[in-house]
C-alpha positions as CSV (number, residue, x, y, z in Angstrom):
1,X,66.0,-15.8,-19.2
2,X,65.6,-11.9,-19.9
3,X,66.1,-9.7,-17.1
4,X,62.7,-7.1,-17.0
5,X,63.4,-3.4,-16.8
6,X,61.7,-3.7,-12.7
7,X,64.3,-6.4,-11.9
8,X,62.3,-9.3,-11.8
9,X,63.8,-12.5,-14.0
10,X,61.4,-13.9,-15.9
11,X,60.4,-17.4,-16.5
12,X,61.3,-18.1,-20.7
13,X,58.4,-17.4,-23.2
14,X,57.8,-20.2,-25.5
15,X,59.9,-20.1,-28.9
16,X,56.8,-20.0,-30.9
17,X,56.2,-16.6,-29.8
18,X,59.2,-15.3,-32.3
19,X,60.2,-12.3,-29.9
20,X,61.3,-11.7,-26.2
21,X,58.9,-9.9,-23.4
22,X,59.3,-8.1,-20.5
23,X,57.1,-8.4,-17.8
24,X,54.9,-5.5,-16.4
25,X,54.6,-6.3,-12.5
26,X,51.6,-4.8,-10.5
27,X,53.7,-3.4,-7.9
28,X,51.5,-0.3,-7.6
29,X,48.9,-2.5,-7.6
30,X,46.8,-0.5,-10.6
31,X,48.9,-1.6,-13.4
32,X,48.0,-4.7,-15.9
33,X,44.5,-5.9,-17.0
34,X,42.3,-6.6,-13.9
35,X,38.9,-7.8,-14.5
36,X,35.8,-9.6,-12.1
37,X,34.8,-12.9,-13.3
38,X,31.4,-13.6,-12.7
39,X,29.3,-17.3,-12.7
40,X,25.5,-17.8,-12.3
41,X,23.5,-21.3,-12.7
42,X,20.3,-22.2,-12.1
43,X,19.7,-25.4,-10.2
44,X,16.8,-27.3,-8.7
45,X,16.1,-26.1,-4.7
46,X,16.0,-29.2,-2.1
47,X,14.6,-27.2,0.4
48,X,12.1,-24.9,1.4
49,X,12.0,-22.0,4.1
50,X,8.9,-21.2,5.7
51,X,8.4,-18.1,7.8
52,X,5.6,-18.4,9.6
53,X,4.7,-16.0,13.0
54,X,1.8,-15.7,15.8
55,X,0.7,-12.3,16.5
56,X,-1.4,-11.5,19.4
57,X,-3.2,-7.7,20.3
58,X,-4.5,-7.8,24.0
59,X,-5.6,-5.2,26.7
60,X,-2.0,-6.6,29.3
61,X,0.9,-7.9,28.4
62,X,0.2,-11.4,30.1
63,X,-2.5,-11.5,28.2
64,X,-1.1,-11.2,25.0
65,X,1.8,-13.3,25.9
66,X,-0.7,-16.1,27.3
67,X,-2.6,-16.5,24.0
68,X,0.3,-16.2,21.7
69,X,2.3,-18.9,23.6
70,X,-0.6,-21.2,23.3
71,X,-1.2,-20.5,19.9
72,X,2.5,-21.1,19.1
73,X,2.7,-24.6,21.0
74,X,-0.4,-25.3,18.9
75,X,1.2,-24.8,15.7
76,X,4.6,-26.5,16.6
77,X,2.9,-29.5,17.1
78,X,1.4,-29.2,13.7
79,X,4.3,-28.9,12.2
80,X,6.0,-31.9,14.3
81,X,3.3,-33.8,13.4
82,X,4.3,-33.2,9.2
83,X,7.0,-35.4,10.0
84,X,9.5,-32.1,10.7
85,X,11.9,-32.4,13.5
86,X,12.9,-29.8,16.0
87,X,16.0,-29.0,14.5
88,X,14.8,-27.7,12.0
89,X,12.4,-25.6,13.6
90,X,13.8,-22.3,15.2
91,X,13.0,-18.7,16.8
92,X,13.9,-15.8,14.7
93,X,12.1,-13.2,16.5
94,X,10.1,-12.5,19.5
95,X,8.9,-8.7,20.3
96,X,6.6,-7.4,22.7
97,X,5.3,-3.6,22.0
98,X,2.7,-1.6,23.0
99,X,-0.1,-0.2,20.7
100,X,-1.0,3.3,20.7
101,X,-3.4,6.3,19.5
102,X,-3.1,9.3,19.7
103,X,-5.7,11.4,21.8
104,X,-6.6,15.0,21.7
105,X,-5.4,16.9,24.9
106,X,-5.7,20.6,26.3
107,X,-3.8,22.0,29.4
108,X,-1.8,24.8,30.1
109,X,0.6,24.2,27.1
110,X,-2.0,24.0,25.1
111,X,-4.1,21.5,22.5
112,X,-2.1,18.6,21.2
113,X,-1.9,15.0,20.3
114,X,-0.7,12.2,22.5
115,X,-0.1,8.9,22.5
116,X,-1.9,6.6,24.9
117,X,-1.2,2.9,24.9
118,X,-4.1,0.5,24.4
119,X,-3.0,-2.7,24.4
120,X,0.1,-5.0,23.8
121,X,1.1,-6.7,21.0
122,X,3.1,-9.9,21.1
123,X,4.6,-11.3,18.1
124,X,6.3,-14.7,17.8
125,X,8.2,-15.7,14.5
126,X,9.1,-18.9,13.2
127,X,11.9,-20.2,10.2
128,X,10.9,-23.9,9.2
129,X,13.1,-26.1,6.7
130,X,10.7,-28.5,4.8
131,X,12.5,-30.7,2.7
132,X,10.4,-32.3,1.2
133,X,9.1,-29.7,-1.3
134,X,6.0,-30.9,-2.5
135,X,4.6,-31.4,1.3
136,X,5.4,-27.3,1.9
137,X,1.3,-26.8,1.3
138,X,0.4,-29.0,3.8
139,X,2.7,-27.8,6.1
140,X,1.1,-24.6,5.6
141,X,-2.4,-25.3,5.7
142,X,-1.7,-27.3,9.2
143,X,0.1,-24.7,10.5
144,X,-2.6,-22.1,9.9
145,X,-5.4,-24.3,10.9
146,X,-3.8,-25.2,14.5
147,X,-3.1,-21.7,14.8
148,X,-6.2,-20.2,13.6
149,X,-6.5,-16.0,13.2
150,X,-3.8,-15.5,14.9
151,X,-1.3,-17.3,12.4
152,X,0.9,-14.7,9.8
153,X,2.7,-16.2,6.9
154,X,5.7,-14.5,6.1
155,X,7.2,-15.7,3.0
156,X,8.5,-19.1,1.5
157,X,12.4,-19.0,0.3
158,X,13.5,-22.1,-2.0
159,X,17.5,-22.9,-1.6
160,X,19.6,-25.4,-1.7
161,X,20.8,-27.0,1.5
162,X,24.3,-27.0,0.2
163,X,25.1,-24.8,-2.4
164,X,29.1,-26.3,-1.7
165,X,27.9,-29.0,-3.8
166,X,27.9,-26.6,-6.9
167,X,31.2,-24.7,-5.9
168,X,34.0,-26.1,-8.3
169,X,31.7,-25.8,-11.1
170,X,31.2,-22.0,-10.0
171,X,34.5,-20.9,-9.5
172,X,35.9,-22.7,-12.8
173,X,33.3,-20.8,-14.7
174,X,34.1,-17.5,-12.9
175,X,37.9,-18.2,-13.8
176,X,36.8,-18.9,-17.2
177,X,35.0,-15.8,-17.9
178,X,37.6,-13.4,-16.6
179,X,40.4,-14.9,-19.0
180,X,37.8,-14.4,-21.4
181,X,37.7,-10.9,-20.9
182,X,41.0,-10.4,-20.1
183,X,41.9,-11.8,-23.2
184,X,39.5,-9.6,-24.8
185,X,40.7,-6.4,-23.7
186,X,44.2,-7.5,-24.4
187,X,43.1,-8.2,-28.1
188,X,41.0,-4.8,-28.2
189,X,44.2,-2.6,-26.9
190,X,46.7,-4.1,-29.3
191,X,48.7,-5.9,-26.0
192,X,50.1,-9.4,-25.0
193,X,48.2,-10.9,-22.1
194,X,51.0,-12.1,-19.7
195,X,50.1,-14.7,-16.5
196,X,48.2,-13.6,-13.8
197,X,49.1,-12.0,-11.0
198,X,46.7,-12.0,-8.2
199,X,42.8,-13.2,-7.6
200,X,40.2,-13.5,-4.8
201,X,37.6,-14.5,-4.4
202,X,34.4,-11.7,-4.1
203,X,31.3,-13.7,-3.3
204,X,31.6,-17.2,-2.3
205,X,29.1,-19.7,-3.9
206,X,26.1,-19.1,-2.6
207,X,22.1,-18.6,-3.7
208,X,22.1,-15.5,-6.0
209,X,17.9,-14.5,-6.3
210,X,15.0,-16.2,-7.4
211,X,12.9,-18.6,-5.2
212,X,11.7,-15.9,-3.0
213,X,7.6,-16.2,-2.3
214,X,6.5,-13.5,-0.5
215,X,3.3,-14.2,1.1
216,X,2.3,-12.4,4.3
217,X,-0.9,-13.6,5.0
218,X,-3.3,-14.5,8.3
219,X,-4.8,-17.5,8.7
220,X,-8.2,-15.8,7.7
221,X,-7.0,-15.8,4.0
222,X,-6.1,-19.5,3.8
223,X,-9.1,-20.7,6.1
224,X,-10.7,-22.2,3.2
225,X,-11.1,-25.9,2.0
226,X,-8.5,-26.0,-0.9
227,X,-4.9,-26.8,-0.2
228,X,-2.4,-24.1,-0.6
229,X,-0.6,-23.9,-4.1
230,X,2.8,-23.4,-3.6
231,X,4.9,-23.7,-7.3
232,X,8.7,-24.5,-6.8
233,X,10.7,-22.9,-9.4
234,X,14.5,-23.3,-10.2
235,X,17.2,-21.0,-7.9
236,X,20.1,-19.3,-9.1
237,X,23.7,-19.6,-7.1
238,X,26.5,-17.4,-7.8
239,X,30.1,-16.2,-7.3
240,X,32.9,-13.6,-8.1
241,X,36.2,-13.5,-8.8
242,X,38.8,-10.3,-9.4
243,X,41.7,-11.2,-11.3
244,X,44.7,-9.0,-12.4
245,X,46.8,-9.9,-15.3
246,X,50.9,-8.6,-16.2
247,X,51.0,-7.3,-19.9
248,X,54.1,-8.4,-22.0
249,X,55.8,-5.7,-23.6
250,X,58.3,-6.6,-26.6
């Protein structure tokens, strides 16, 4: 054993070495090598997310809340009817707003331009999990055919269900690369890399970019004959690591 300068016994370094090192601690929390360790892959998505909305524009509010409800029931069912079950069917927005202008006026203050409210608008918005990926283009083209001009398509966003599948494979290859590094900068500055001394975990695995298909479209636009193309590409997952390492000192 060799008693380190800081106080702190050290475990003993393996003979091959030839010498005997002291141990820099990261007491102040700034010293050693520290370094982020980064993993990406790109794997094959298993599920699809559909955003899909009704928007109605009507004189009242019942109005506009009367035909959008309708419209929505009617695409639901199109959707349940593509085999997809309620549970993977859910709200994520619902707004009610009023529509303006704005309208000369003259009084007393003066000429000016102020809003007057013409109508409601009532908007109604949708996340759908397909699963089966190659049925996504039905699912749209039913969707926008039960709810006719009143449909908006938001975006399609290809994932993986559960990236947790892919995690030990992430974090070993983060670990990896920032011992590589480590190493490197050790080499570089003319220093010993000594064991590590602390890590956590940044990002947890989880979709990095990629299989985002922004879309916003109305029904008008896909009211055609032709099914919808929809082109499922591979999605990238990610995570990060920082790492600190001690550096031996003869």
């Amino acid at each position: 054993f060799f008693q380190a300068d800081d106080g702190i016994r050290d475990q003993p370094r393996s003979r091959g070495l030839g010498d005997v090192y002291k141990r820099q601690t990261l007491a102040n929390g700034r010293s050693g090598i520290w370094v982020s360790g980064q993993s990406t892959i790109a794997v094959e998505p298993d599920i699809a997310l559909l955003h899909i909305g009704i928007e109605a524009r009507e004189i009242s509010v019942t109005a506009a809340r009367n035909i959008a409800a309708t419209a929505m029931n009617q695409v639901v069912r199109a959707i349940k009817a593509r085999g997809i079950s309620d549970d993977n069917i859910g709200t994520t927005r619902f707004s009610i707003y009023p529509q303006t202008v704005f309208v000369d006026v003259s009084d007393k203050f003066g000429k000016r331009g102020e809003p007057r409210i013409i109508g409601y608008i009532v908007s109604n918005k949708l996340q759908v999990k397909i699963h089966i990926l190659n049925e996504v283009g039905e699912v749209i083209d039913s969707a926008a055919e039960a709810g006719g001009d009143l449909v908006r398509i938001d975006s399609i966003n290809f994932s993986v269900d559960d990236p947790s599948r892919f995690a030990a494979q992430m974090r070993q290859a983060a670990a990896a690369d920032a011992l590589a590094k480590a190493q490197l900068y050790a080499e570089a500055m003319g220093v010993t890399l000594g064991p590590i001394a602390f890590l956590s975990e940044v990002d947890t695995p989880s979709q990095a970019s990629g299989g985002m298909l922004p879309m916003v479209r109305s029904a008008m636009e896909l009211s055609d004959s032709l099914p919808t193309p929809i082109n499922v590409g591979d999605v990238s997952l990610s995570t990060q690591i920082q790492a600190a390492f001690t550096i031996l000192t003869p």
